[in-house]
C-alpha beads as a LAMMPS data file, in Angstrom:
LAMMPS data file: protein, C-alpha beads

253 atoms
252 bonds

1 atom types
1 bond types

-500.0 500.0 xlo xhi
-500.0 500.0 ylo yhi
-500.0 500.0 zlo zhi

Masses

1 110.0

Atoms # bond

1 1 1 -208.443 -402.649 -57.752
2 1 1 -209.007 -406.369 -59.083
3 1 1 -209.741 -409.010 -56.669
4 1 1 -207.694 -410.061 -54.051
5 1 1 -205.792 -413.060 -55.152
6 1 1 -206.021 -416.681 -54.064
7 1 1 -202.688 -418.479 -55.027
8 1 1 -199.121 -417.093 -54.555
9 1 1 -197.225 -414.841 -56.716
10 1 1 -200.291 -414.078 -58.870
11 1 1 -198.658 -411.141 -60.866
12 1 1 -201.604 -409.655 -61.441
13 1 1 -200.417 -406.138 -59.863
14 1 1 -196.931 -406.005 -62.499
15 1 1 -197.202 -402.614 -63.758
16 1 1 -199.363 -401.256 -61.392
17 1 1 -199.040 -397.502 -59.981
18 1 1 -197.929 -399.064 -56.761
19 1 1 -194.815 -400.219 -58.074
20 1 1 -193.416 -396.925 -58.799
21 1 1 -194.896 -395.436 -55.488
22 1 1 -193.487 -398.331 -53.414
23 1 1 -190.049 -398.059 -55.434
24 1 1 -189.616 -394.122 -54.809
25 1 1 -190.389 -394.808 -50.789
26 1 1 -187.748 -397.777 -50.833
27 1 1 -185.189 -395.779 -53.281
28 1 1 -185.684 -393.216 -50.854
29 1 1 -185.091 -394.583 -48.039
30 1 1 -182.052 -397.204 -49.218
31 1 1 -182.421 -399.180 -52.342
32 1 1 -185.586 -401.470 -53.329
33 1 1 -184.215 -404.923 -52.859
34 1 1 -185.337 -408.476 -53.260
35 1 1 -183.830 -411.902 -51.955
36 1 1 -183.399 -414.701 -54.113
37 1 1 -184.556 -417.324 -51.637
38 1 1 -187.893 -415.418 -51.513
39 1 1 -190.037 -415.294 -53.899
40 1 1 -188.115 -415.625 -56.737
41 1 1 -186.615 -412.452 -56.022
42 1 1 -189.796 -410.638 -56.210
43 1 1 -189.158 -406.719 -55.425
44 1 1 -193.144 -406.164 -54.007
45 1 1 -194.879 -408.868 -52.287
46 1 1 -198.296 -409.367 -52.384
47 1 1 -199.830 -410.334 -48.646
48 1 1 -203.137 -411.911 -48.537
49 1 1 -204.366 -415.150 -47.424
50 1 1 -204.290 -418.153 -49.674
51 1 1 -206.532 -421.273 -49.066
52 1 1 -204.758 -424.035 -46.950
53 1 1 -202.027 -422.026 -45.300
54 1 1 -204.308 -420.289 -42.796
55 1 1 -202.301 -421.558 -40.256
56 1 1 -198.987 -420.754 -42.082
57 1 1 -196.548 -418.151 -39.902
58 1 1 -195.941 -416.356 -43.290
59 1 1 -197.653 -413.867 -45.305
60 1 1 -199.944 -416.715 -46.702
61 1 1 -201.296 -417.113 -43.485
62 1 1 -204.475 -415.600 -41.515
63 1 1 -203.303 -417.041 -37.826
64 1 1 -201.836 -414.211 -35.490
65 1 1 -198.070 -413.665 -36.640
66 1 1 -195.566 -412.740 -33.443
67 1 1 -193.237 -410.491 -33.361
68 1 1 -190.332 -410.888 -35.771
69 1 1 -187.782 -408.901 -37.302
70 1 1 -187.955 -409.369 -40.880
71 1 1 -185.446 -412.416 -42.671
72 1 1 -184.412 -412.729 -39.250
73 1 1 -181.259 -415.336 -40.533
74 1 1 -179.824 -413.039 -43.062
75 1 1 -176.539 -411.562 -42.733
76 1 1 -177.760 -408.455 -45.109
77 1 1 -181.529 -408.283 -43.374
78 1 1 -183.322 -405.175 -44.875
79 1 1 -182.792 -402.097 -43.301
80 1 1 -186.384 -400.859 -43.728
81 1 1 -189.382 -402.556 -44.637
82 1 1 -192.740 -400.889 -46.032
83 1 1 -196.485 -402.173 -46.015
84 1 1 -198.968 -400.627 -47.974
85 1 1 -202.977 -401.435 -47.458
86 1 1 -205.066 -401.880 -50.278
87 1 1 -207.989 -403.923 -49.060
88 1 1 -208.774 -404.408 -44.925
89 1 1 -210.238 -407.790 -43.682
90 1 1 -213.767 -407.703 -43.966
91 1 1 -213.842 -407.162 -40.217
92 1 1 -212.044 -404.295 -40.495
93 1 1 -209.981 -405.692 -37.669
94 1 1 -206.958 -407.509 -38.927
95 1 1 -204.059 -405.017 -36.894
96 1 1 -200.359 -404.938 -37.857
97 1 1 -198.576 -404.421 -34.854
98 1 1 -195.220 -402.777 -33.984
99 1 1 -193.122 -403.011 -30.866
100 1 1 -190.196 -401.183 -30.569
101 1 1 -187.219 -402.794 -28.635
102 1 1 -186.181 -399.292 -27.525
103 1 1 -189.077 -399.029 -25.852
104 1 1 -189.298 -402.678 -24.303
105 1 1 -185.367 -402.657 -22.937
106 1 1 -186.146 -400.011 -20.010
107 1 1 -188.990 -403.400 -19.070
108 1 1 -186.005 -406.091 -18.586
109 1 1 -183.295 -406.039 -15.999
110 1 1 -179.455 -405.655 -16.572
111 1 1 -178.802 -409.241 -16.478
112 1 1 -181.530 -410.355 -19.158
113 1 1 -179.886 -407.400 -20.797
114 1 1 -176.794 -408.927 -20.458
115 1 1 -178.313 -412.342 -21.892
116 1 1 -179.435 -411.296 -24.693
117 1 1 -176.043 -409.290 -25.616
118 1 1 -174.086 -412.711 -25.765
119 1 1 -173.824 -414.493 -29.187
120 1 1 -175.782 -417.943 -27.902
121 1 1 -178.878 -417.447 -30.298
122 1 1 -179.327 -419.175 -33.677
123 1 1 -182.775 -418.368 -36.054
124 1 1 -184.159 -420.697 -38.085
125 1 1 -184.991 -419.535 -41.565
126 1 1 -188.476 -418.175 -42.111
127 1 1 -190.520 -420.927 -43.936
128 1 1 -190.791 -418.509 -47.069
129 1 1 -186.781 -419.201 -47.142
130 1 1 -187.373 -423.025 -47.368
131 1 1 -190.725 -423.904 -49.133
132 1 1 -188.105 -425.785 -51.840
133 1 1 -186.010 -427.065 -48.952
134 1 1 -187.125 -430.590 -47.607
135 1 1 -185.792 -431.938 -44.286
136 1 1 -185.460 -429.855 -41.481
137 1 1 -185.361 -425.474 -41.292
138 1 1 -181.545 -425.071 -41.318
139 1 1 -180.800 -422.032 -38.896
140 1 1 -178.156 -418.858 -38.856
141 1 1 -175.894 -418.133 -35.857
142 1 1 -174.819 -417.908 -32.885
143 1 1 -176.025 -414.274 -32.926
144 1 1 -176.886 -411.881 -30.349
145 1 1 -180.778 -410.928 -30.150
146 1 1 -180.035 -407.211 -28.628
147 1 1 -176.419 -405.474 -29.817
148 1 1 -175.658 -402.044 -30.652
149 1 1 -174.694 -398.752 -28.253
150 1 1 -176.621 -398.954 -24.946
151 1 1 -178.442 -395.988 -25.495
152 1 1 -179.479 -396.709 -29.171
153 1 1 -179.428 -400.470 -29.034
154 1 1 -180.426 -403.043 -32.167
155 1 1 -182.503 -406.221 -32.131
156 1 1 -182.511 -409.537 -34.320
157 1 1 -185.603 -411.417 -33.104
158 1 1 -188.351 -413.680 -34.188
159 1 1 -190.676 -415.220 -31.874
160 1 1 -191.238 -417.802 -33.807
161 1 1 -188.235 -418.891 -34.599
162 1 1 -185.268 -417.078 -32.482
163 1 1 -183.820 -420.275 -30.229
164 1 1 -181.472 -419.892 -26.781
165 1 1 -178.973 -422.167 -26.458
166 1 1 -179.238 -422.195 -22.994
167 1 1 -182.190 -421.561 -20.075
168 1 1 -181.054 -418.442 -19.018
169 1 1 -180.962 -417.461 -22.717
170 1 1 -184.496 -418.797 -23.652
171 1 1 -185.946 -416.908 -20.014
172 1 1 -184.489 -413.732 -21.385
173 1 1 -186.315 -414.652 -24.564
174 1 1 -189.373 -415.018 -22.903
175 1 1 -188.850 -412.241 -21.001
176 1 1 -187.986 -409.693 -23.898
177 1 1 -191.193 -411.087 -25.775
178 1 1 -193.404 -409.783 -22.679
179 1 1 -191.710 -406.675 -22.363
180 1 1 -192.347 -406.212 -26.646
181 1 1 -196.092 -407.044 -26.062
182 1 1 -196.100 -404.861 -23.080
183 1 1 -195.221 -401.770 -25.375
184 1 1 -197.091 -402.767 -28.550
185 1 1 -198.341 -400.689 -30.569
186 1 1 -201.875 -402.314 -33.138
187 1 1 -202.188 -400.170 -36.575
188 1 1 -205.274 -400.823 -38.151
189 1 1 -204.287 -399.658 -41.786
190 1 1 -206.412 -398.826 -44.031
191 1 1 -206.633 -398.676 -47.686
192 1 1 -203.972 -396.391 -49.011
193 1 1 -201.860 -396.363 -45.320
194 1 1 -198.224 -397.023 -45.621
195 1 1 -196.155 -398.051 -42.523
196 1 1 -192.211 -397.870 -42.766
197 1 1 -190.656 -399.492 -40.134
198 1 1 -186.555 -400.024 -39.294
199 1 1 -186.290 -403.423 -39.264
200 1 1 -183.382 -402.916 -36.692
201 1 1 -185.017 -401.366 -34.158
202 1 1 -188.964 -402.299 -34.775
203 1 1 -190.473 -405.835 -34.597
204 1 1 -193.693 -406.489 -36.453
205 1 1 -196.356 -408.638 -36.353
206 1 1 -200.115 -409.271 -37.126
207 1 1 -203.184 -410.324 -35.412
208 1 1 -205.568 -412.582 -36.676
209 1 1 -208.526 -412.225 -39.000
210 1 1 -210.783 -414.659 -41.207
211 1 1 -210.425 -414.858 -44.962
212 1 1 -213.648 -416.095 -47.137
213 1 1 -211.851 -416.016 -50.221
214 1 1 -214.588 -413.925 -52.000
215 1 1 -211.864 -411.143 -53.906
216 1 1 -212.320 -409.354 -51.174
217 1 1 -210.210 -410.130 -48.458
218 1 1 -207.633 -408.538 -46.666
219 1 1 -204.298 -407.148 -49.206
220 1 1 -201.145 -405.385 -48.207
221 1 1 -198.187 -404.978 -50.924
222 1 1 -194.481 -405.486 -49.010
223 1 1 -191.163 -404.006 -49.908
224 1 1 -187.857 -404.103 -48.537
225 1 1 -184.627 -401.730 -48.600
226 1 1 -181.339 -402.050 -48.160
227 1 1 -179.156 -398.722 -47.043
228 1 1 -175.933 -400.568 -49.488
229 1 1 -175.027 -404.150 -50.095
230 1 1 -171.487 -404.547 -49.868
231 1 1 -169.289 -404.590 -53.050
232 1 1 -168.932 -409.097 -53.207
233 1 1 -172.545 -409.095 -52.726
234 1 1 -173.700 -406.689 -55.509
235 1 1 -170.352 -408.876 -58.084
236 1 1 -172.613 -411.849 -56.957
237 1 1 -176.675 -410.683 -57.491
238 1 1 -177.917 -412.531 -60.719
239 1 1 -180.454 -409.646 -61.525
240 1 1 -180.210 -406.042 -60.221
241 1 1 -181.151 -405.563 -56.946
242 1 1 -181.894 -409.082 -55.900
243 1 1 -179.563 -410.374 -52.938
244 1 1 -177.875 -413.962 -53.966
245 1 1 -179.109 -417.071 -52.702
246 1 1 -178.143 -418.284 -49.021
247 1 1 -176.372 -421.350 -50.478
248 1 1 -174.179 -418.511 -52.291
249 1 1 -173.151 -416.980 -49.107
250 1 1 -173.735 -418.147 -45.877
251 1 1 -170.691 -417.768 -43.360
252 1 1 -169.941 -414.908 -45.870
253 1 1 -170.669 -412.486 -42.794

Bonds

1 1 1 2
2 1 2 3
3 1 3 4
4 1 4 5
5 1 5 6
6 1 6 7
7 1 7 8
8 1 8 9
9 1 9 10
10 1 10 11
11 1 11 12
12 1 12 13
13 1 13 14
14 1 14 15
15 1 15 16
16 1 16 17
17 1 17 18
18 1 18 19
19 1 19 20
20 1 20 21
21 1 21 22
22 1 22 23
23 1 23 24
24 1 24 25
25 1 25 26
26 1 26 27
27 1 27 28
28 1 28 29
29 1 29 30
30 1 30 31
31 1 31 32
32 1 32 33
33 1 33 34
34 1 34 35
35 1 35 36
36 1 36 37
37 1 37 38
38 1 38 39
39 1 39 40
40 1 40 41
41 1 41 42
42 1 42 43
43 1 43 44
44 1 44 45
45 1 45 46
46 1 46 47
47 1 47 48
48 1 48 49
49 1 49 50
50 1 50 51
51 1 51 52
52 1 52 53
53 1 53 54
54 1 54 55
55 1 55 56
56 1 56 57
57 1 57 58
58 1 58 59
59 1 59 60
60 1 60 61
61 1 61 62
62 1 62 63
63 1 63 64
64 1 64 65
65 1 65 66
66 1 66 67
67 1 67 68
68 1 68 69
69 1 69 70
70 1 70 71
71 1 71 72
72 1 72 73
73 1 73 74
74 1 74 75
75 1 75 76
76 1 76 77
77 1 77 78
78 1 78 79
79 1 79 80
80 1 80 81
81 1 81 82
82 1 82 83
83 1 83 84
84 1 84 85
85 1 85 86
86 1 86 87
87 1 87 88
88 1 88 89
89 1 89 90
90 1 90 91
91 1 91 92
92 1 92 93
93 1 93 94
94 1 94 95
95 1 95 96
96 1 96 97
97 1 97 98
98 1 98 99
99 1 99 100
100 1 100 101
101 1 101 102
102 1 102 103
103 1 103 104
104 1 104 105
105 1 105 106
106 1 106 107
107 1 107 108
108 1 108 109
109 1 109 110
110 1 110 111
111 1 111 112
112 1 112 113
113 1 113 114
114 1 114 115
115 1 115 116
116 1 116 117
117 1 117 118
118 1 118 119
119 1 119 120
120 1 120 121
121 1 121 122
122 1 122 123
123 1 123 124
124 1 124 125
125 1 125 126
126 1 126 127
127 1 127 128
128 1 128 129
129 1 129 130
130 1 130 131
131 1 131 132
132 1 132 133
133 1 133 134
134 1 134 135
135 1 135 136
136 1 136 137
137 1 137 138
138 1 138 139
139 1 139 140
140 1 140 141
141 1 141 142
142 1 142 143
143 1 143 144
144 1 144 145
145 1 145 146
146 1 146 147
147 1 147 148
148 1 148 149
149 1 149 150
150 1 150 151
151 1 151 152
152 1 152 153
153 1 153 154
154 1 154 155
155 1 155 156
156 1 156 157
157 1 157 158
158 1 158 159
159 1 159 160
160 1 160 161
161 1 161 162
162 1 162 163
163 1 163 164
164 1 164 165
165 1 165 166
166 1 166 167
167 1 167 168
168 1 168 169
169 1 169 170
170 1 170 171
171 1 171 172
172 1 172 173
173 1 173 174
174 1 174 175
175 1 175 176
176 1 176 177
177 1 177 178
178 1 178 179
179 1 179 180
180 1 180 181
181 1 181 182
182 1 182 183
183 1 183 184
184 1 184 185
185 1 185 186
186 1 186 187
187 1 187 188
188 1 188 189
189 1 189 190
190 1 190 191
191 1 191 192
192 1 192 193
193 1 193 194
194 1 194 195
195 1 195 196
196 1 196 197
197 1 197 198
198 1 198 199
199 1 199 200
200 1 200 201
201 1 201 202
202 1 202 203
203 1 203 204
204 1 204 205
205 1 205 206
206 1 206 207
207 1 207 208
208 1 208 209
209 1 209 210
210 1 210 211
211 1 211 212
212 1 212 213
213 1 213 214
214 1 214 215
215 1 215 216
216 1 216 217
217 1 217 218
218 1 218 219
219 1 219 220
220 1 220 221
221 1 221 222
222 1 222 223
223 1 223 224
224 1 224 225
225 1 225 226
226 1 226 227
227 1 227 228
228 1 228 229
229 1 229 230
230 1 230 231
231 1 231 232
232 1 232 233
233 1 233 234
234 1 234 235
235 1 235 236
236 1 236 237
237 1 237 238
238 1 238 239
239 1 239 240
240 1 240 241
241 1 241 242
242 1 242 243
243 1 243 244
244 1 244 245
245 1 245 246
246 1 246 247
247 1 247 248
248 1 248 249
249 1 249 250
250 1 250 251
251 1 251 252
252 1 252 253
């Protein structure tokens, strides 16, 4: 393994084992799929601290990270996301944690239930959406947070930036945020773990740790993967498997 890097989209892993690894999972599970807005379109995403952005709710950053669904704002989010450890935190303590709202529903009554059913809910997009963006976050919805059958319901959530329109919609918030701490799961991974989550059903998050920026610190690799991308969305990807910019499509769906 070389160092872990300092500055963002370092490259340094492009044609690494991993790659293929990661791919087969994602290919497996869907298809391996990047997002314009993100990264370039990067397919794997390197997560490790970077000097400055400690405090950054993003990969970047080394500050605990809430609960979020992944590209929360996105009409096509990933169905599945993967994160593979190659390097802990020194401290062997840095946790990625889970929370499943399946689990955290049974915690909340019938009428926060019923809240969070109703389209009043709008999500800003995630800062590594908008570091080219100046002015304010623009935001997707109205959306529901919790939709689906009532027996095998879906979530769209993000702590962080998941807004009510209303009080009774941002107490139901508040509420479902206990209830997803209340059944939390912490995974300590370790190097060569790989969690696969459904990004529909699972919320992730991260506690926090401290970098020193020796080459050491702590590395995960990211993928995402899409079950299909409908047929205008695949005429309108620039690259293979890289989803088209939000510009191109929001209101789309």
């Amino acid at each position: 393994m070389p160092k872990t890097p300092q500055a963002h989209e370092a490259h340094i892993l492009d044609g690494h084992p991993t790659n293929g690894t990661l791919m087969l999972v994602a290919d497996l599970l869907g298809s391996l799929t990047g997002y314009q807005d993100e990264k370039s379109g990067a397919l794997f995403h390197d997560v490790h601290p970077v000097r400055g952005e400690e405090a950054r709710i993003e990969n970047s950053g080394s500050v605990a990270f809430d609960f979020h669904t992944e590209n929360v704002h996105h009409p096509l989010r990933p169905d599945y996301l993967g994160l593979l450890c190659l390097r802990q935190d020194h401290d062997q303590i840095a946790a990625t944690r889970v929370s499943s709202v399946r689990d955290a529903l049974p915690l909340l009554t019938d009428d926060e239930v019923a809240e969070l059913r109703k389209p009043q809910f709008h999500s800003l997009y995630p800062t590594s959406f908008t570091r080219d963006i100046t002015g304010p976050r623009p935001s997707a919805g109205p959306h529901p947070v919790i939709f689906g059958p009532a027996d095998r319901p879906f979530m769209r959530f993000n702590s962080h930036n998941t807004q009510g329109d209303h009080p009774q919609a941002r107490a139901a918030l508040r509420s479902l945020a206990t209830a997803l701490e209340g059944v939390c799961r912490d995974l300590v991974l370790a190097p060569g773990d790989l969690v696969v989550l459904d990004n529909h059903v699972v919320v992730h998050g991260r506690t926090a740790f401290t970098p020193r920026y020796d080459g050491q610190d702590r590395w995960l690799r990211r993928f995402y993967s899409l079950r299909s991308a409908p047929l205008w969305a695949q005429r309108m990807m620039r690259h293979p498997r890289v989803l088209p910019a939000m510009t191109e499509i929001r209101g789309v769906v």
